[in-house]
N, C-alpha and C positions, 0 to 999 in steps of 0.2 A: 568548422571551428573558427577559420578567420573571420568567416561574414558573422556570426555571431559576437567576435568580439569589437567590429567596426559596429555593429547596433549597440553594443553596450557602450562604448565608449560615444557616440550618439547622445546616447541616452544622459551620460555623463556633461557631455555640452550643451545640450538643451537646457540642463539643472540649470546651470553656470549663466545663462541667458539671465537680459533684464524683464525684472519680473518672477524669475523663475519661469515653473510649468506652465500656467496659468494664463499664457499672454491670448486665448481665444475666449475667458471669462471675464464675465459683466466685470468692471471695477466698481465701488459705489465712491463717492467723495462728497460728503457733506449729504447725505441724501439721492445723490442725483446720480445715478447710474451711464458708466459712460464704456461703450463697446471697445474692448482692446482689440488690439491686428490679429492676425491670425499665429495659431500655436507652432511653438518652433518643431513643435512634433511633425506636425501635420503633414509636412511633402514626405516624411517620412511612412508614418501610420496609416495614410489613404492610401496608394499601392498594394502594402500591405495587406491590409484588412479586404481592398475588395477583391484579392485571389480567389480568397477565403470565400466571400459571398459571390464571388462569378461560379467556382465549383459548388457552390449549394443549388444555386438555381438550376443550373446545370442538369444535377441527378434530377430537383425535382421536376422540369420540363421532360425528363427523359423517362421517369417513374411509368409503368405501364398506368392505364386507367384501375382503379380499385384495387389498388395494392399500394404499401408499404414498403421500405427503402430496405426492409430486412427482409422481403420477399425473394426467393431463388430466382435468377434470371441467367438464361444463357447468355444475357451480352451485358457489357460494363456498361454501365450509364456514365462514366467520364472517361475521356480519353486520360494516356497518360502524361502531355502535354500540360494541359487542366489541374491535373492530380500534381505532379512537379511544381506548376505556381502555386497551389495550392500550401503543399509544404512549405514551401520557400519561404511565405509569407506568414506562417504558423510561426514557425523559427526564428525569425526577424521579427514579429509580434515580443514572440515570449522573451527575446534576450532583450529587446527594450524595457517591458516589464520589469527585467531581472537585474537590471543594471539601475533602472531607478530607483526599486527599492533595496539593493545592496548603497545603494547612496545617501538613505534612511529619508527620503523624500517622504509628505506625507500624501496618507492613501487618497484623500482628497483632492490635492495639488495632481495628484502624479494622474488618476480618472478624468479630472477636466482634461488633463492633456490630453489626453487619449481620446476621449468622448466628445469634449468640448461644453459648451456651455447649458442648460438646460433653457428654452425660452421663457418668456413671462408667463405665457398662460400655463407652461407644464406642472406637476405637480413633481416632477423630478429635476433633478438640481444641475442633472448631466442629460446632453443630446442622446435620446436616445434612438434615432434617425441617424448617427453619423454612421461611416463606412465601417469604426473599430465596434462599435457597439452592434449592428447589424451582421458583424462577422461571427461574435461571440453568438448571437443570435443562432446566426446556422450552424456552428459549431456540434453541438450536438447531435442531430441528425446526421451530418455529412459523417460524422464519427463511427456510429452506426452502421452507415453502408459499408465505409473504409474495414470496418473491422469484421464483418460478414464475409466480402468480398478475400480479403487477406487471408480467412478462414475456410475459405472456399475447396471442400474436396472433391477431386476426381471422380464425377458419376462412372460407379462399377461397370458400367454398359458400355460406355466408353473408354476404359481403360485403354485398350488395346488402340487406340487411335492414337498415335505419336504426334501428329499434330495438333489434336484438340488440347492431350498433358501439355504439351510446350506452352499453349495460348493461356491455358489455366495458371501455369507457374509466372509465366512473363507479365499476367494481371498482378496475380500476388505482390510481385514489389514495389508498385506504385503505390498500391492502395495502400500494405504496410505502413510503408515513409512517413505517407500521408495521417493514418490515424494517429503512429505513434507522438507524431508534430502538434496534434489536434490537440495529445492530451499534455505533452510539456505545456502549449499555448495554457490551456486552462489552468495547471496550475501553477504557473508563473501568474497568472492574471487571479488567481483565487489571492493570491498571498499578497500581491500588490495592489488591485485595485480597489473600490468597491464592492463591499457585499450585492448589495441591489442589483446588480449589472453581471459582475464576474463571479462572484461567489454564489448568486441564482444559478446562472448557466452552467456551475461545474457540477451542482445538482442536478438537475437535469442532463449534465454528459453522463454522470452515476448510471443515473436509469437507462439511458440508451445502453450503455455497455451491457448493463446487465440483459437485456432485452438482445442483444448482438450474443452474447456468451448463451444464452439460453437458445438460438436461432443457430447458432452455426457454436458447436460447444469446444474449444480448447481440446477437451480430452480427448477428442475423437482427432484432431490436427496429430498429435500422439503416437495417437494408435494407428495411424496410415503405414502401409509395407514401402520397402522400397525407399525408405529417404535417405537420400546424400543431402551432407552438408555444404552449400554454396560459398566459398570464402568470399568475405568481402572487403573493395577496393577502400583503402587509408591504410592498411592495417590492421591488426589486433584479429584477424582469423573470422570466427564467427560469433562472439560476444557481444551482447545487448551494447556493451557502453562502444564497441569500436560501429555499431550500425547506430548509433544514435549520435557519434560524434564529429558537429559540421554537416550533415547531411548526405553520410555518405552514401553509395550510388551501389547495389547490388551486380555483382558481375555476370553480365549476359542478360541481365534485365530480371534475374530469378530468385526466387526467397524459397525455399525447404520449409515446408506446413510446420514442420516441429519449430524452426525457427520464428517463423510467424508466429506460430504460437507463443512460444515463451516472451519475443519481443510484448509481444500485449497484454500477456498475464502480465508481466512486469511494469507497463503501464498503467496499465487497471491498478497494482500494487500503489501506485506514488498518486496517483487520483483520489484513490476514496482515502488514504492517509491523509490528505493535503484537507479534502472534505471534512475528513474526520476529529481532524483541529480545531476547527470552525465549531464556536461553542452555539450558534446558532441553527445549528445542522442538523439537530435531533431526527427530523423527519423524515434523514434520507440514514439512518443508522439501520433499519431494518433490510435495504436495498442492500448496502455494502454486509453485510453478514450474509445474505441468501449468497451475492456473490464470493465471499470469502469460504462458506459451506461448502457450495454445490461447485464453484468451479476452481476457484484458489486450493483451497485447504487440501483435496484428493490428490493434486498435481504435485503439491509441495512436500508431502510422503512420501512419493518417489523415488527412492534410491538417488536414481540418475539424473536429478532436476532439484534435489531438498537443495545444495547447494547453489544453485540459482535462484530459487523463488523464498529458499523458505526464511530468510534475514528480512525482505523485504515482507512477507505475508506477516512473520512475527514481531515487524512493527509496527504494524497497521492495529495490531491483537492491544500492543500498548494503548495507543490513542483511542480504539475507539473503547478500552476499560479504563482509562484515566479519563479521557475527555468528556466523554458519551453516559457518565457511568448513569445520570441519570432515565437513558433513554431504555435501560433493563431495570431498574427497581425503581421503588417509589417508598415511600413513608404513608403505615394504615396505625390508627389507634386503637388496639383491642379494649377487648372489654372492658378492665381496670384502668382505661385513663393512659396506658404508657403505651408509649411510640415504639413503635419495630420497623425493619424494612424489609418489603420480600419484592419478588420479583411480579412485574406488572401484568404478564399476560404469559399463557405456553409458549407464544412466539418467540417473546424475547428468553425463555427458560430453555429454547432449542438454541438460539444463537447464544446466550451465555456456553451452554455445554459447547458446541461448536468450539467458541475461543480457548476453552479451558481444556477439552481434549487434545488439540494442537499444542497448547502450552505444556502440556501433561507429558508428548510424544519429545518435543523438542528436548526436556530437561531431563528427561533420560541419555538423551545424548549419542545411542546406538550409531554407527557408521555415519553420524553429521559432524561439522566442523564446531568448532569451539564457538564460533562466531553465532551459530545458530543458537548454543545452550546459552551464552549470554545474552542473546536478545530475548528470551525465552527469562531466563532470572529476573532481568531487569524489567520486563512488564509484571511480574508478579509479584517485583519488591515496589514496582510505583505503585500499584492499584492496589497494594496492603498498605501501603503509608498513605494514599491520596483516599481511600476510601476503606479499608477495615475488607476488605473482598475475603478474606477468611473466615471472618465472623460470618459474614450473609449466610443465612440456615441451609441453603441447599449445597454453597462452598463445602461447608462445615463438615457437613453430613456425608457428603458423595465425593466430592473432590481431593480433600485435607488428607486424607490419606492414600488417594491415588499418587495427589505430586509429593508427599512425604517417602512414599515406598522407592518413588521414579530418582527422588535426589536420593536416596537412600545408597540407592542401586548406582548411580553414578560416583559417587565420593568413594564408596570400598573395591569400585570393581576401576579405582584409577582411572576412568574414559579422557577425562579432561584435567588432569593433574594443575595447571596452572588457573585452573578456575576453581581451585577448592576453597580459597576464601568467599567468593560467590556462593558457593554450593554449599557452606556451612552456616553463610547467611540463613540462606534459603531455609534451610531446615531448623531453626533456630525460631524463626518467623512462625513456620508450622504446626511447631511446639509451643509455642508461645499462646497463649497463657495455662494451654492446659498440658503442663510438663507430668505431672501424677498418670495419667493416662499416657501418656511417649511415654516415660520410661517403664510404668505396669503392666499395659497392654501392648502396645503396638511395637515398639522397642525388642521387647523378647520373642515377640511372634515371626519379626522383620532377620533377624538375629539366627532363629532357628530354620527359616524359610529359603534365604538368601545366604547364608554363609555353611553348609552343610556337613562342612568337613570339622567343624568347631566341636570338641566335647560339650557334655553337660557342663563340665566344672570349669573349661576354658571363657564361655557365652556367660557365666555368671559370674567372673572375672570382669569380663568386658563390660558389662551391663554395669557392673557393683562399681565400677573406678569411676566410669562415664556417668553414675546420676548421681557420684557424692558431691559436695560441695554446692555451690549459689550456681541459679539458674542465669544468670545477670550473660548478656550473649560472647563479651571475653571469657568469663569460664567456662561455656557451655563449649564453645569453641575448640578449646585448649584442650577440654576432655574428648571430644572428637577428636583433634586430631592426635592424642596420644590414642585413640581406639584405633584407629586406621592404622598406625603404625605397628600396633598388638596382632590386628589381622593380619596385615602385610608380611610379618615376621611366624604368623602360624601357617598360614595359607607357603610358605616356603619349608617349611619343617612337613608339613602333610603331603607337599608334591614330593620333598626328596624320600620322604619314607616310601612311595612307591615305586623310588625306582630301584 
């Protein structure tokens, strides 16, 4: 954490330099281009960046012949020496990054420094030969390995070998350190730099992970017997933020698979969010949902991990349905001339459901915290105001009354009491615009289904108070919550008569 904050503060005096960032870009004056001295980054940035690419070349000189970095290998292709600079320099990377642009430098200014100048002949504006830009380069790959390796379980066959488990755990933490570093570097470097450069390469870290989660799967890190928890040295026990904070150092040299694991679900998590912003990113929107699908979304149900992963998965669900939204639908013209939008292809019709089951789970709210149903509201209040996501026919049809029934079921059965103004949003939104149908149909079937203990003549009390007056969402409101209060005070009269 302190060497982190001596790079941003770094990073803060380089600002401050004359010139600004820029002192290793062309000047022009009058026409005539004249070479400045080199960038006050630079004694900095070069160290740095080539850890980075000393550990890339590294694995690849050490890569068996015809295979791939995701290929199972009995032996590490980096030592842990290697894998240590390597972090170091990830870390020191991202927190200059992070301190530039906390300084509102612009993305421009702040990439020359980093990259430096682009030559005359190139047709790019930044070096892309220097030691930062060839790091980001290998970034991706080395990610890859790090994160297979970290994922690495104990061949059944050897189980019983105490010192092969030892070698295999004592791998584990390097590699960890190492990939999780990879991915803060990238996106520190997505949000400050350059697209072309850093915003590319976090693209391509996407695909590697998913390519790493597919090769060595999370869920199975999980489902291993036998795991104890490793406390780790700073502090804070075994939590992602005390193992990512300052760099800290696993004790005994060892990481627990389940830990490994969540540390990188949880990185994968803040990656393809970071991606997912990026309104030029469409491409990689199909990648980030296979992995939100098949290895995020199953892990984040979990009982004993939703409160870990599922804030962070249920953010990611916002951006890429606010950001992204056109990378799932499109606009066709039917017959008569008028515009509709439906969804582009089955692919994207399997990662919409994908996003909207998870939202569907979350806003019921069952044994998860409040934090999870509100990031869970608040994607489904952005992407009904940013885009109509209600409307879209297959929403309409299949969903609207999934997450109608789910807040239904949350507001009367009290889960989350201080998010009921959220949750009466929510359901307001639902209803909206087709209130004749809420209160005719789905209203009394919801009513009869979910509150059981209700007479006939009680359910048509509640119903008859709750659809008089204006739909407008302060009355709609008001009459919810004078309903909830009507149940609240029946559902007490029905328990004492039992007893």
């Amino acid at each position: 954490r302190c060497r982190a904050l001596v790079y941003r503060a770094a990073a803060a005096v380089a600002l401050s330099l004359g010139g600004g960032l820029g002192g290793g870009a062309a000047a022009t004056n009058g026409g005539e281009k004249k070479s400045g001295g080199p960038s006050p980054l630079a004694s900095l940035v070069e160290p740095l960046a080539s850890s980075i690419v000393d550990a890339g070349s590294l694995v690849a000189q050490r890569r068996p012949p015809n295979s791939d970095v995701l290929s199972a290998s009995s032996e590490d292709l980096a030592d842990p020496a290697t894998l240590d600079a390597c972090q170091r320099g990830a870390r020191g990377l991202a927190a200059l990054a992070a301190g530039f642009s906390r300084d509102g430098a612009d993305r421009v200014q702040i990439s020359r420094a980093f990259f430096g100048a682009g030559n005359g002949g190139s047709s790019s504006k930044y070096d892309d030969s220097s030691a930062a830009a060839r790091a980001l380069g290998a970034a991706p790959t080395l990610l890859a390995y790090c994160a297979v390796r970290a994922l690495r379980g104990v061949d059944p066959s050897r189980a019983n070998d105490p010192r092969f488990v030892r070698s295999v755990a004592a791998s584990r933490a390097p590699h960890l350190q190492a990939a999780v570093s990879l991915v803060d570097l990238l996106v520190a470097a997505s949000r400050a730099l350059a697209h072309e450069l850093a915003g590319v390469r976090a693209l391509d870290a996407l695909g590697a992970l998913v390519a790493a989660f597919d090769a060595a799967p999370p869920a199975a890190a999980f489902q291993q017997q036998q795991q104890q928890r490793t406390p780790i040295a700073g502090g804070g026990g075994s939590s992602p933020s005390s193992f990512r904070g300052g760099g800290a150092v696993v004790v005994a040299g060892a990481a627990p698979p389940r830990a490994a694991a969540l540390y990188l679900v949880k990185a994968a998590c803040r990656l393809v969010a970071t991606v997912a912003s990026d309104k030029d990113a469409r491409r990689a929107v199909p990648e980030a949902c296979d992995l939100a699908a098949n290895h995020l979304g199953p892990l984040a149900k979990d009982p004993h991990l939703a409160a870990e992963l599922l804030p962070s998965l249920l953010e990611l669900c916002r951006r890429l349905l606010v950001d992204q939204w056109q990378a799932f639908t499109m606009v066709v013209v039917d017959g008569e001339g008028g515009r509709r939008r439906t969804l582009r292809d089955a692919r994207a019709a399997a990662h919409l459901d994908a996003i909207l089951d998870l939202l569907a789970f979350a806003v019921r709210g069952v044994d998860l915290t409040a934090l999870c149903v509100k990031r869970a509201l608040h994607a489904l209040r952005d992407a009904q105001a940013a885009h109509n996501l209600f409307d879209l026919d297959v929403v309409h049809d299949k969903w609207r009354p999934v997450l109608a029934s789910n807040v239904f079921d949350a507001i009367f059965d009290q889960r989350h009491d201080p998010l009921r103004d959220d949750l009466a949003v929510a359901l307001h939104d639902l209803a909206h615009p087709h209130f004749d149908a809420f209160f005719h149909h789905f209203l009394p079937a919801k009513l009869a289904s979910a509150l059981p203990f209700l007479t006939d003549h009680q359910r048509f009390h509640i119903l008859n108070n709750w659809a008089r007056g204006a739909s407008d969402k302060p009355s709609f409101n008001a009459n919810l919550q004078d309903a909830v209060d009507d149940v609240r005070h029946l559902r007490r009269q029905a328990t004492s008569s039992l007893v």
